[in-house]
N, C-alpha and C positions, 0 to 999 in steps of 0.2 A: 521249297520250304519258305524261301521270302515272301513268293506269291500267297502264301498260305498265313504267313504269321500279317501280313500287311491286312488281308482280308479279313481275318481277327480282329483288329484296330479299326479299321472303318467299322464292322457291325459292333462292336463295344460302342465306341462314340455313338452310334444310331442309336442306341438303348437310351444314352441321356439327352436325346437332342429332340424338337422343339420342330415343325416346320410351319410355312405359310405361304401357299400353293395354290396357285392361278393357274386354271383349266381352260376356262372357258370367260368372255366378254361378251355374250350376247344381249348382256341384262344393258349394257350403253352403258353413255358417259353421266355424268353428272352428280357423284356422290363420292367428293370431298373428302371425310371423312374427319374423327376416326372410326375405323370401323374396327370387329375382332374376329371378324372373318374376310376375305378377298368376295368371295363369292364370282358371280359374275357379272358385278359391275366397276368402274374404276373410272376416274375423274373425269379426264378431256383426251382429246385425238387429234390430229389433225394427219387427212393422207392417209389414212386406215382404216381397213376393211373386215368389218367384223362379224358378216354373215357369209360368206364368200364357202366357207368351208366351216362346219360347223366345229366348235374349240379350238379352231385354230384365227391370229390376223395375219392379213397381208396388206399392202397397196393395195388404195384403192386407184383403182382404172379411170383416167381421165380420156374424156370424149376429144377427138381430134378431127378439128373439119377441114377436108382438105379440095381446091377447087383446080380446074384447069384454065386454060382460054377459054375451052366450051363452055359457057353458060350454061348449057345441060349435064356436064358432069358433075357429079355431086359424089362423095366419097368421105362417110363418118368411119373413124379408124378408131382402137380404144388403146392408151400408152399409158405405162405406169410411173407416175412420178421416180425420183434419182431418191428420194424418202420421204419418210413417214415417221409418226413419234407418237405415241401412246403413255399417258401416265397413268399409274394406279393412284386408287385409292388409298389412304395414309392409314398403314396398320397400328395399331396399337398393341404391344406386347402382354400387357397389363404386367410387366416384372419392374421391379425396381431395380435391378440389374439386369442387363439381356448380352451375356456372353455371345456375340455375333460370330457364326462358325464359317457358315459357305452359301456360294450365290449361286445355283443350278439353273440352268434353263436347257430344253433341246430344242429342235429348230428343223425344217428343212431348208437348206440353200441349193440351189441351184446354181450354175455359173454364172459368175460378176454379181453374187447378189451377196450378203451379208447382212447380220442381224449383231449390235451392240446393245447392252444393259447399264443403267448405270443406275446409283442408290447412292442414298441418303438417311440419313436419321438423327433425330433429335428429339429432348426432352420438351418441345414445345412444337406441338401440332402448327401453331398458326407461323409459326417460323422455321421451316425445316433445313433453312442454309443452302450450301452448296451441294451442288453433284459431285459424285466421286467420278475417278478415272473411266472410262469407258470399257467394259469388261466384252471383249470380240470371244469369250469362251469362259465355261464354270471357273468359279477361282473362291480361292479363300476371302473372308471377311476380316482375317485375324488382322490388328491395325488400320483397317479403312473406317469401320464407325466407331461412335465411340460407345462404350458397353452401358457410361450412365445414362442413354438415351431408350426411350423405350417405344417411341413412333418410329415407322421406317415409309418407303416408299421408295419402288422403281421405276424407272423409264425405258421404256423399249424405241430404239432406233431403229427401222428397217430401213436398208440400202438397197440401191440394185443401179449395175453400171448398164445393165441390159431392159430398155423402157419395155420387150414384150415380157419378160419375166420378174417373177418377185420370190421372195424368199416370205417361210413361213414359220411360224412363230407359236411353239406346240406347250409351250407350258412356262414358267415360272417358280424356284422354289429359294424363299429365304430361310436358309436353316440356322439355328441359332438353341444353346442350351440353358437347361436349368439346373444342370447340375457337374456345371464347370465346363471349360473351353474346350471342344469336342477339336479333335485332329481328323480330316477330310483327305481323303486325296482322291485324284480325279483320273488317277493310274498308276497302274502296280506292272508297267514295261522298265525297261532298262533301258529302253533309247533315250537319246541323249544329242542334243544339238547347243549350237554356239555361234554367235556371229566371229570371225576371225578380225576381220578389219573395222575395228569400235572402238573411238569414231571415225568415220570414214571418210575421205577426200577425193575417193574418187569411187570404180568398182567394190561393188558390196561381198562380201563371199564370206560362208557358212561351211561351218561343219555338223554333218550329219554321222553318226554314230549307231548302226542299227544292229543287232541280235541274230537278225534272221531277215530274205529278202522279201520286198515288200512294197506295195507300190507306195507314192508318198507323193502327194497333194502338196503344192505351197502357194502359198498366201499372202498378199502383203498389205497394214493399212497404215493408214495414219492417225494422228493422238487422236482426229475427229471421229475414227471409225469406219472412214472411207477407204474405198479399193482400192487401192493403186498398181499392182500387179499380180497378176494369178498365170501360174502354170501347172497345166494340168495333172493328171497324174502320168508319172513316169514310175518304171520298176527300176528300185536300186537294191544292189546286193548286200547283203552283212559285211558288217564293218566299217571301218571311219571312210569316210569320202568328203571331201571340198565341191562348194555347191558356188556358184556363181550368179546372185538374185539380179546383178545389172546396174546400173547406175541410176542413182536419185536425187533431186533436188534436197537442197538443206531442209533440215528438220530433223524430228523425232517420228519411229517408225516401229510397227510390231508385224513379225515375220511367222507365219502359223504353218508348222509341216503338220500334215494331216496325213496319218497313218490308220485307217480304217477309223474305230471308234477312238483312236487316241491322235491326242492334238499337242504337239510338241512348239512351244510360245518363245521367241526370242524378242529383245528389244535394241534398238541399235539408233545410232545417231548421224547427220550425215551435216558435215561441215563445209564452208568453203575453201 
């Protein structure tokens, strides 16, 4: 019944809600904006690869030339940069008000690779301000922009700690309403995670809370969106369990268990 009454609310809010949806970048860079559709063009790139697979970027492949003693050995290798960043084009809402709902994007990653979003918005095109926090998974907009602005614009980060592989970058969606602040969620599970030791001084350890068994992915990056540790997937059984991520340099840090299609987000601190 929860599952049922949740899926109610999200399709209600989809009835008043608004999107602005990037498919495809094949059309290149150079158009500023504003514009009042995405289409398929979007500003500037650097490190991305927009024909590669058609609607989707990645890394682009840098040439690596590698020599021996032999003067006759000769050996071009192709490595992907550690990233890449792609901007759009600066959307125009055309509202005088624009209730900002939820930031969606999917993605393929591959191991050691990850894909970051970040946005912006403002009621003046030629000055769009700061980037928001780096979004490593869909998340709500509610308090990140602010609602009197009616231009937005995102940035895509691609990472990858592995130079043969890159991660891939399948869509973009700003949703946002015209007829009040739409409620989003991005899961109707019951699982439920926690960092235990925050902030932390020495070993990191989590609690995972699951329903039913299941294998679970996790993840670690930092505020910049980079990897810092990934373990694979392991099968854990239902119910709370203590998870041990390992020990981290000071900073601020986001921890992603990855349960199939759902991605369970902690944030945690780590001190000297």
């Amino acid at each position: 019944m929860k599952l049922f009454a949740s899926l109610i609310v999200l399709l209600s809010s989809l009835l008043f809600a608004q999107v602005a949806i990037q498919t495809e970048w094949s059309g290149g860079p150079g158009v500023s904006g504003p514009v009042f559709d995405f289409e398929d063009e979007f500003m500037s790139s650097t490190m991305i690869d927009i024909y590669a697979i058609p609607g989707q970027i990645l890394l682009f492949p840098v040439a690596m030339h590698n020599s021996k003693t032999n003067p006759n050995y000769n050996l071009t290798s192709f490595v992907y940069p550690d990233s890449g960043i792609l901007e759009s084009s600066i959307l125009d809402t055309q509202l005088s008000l624009t209730p900002w709902a939820y930031l969606y994007f999917s993605e393929v990653l591959p191991r050691f690779t990850s894909i970051g979003i970040q946005i912006r918005a403002s009621d003046d095109y030629n000055e769009m301000g700061p980037w928001s926090e780096i979004f490593m998974q869909p998340g709500s907009l509610n308090g990140v922009l602010d609602e009197s602005a009616n231009y937005v614009q995102y940035r895509a980060v691609l990472y990858t700690a592995n130079s043969d592989t890159t991660p891939h970058l399948k869509d973009v969606q700003i949703l946002y309403s015209s007829g009040g602040t739409a409620e989003f969620h991005s899961s109707f599970s019951q699982a439920y995670s926690r960092i235990i030791t925050n902030p932390s001084t020495g070993p990191v350890e989590a609690e995972l809370n699951l329903l039913f068994p299941v294998p679970v992915e996790i993840i670690v990056f930092d505020l910049s969106g980079r990897l810092v540790k990934a373990f694979g997937e392991t099968n854990y059984e239902s119910g709370s369990q203590t998870l041990m991520l390992g020990v981290f340099s000071p900073g601020v840090y986001i921890v992603h268990f990855r349960l199939g299609e759902l991605s369970l987000s902690n944030r945690f601190v780590v001190v000297d």
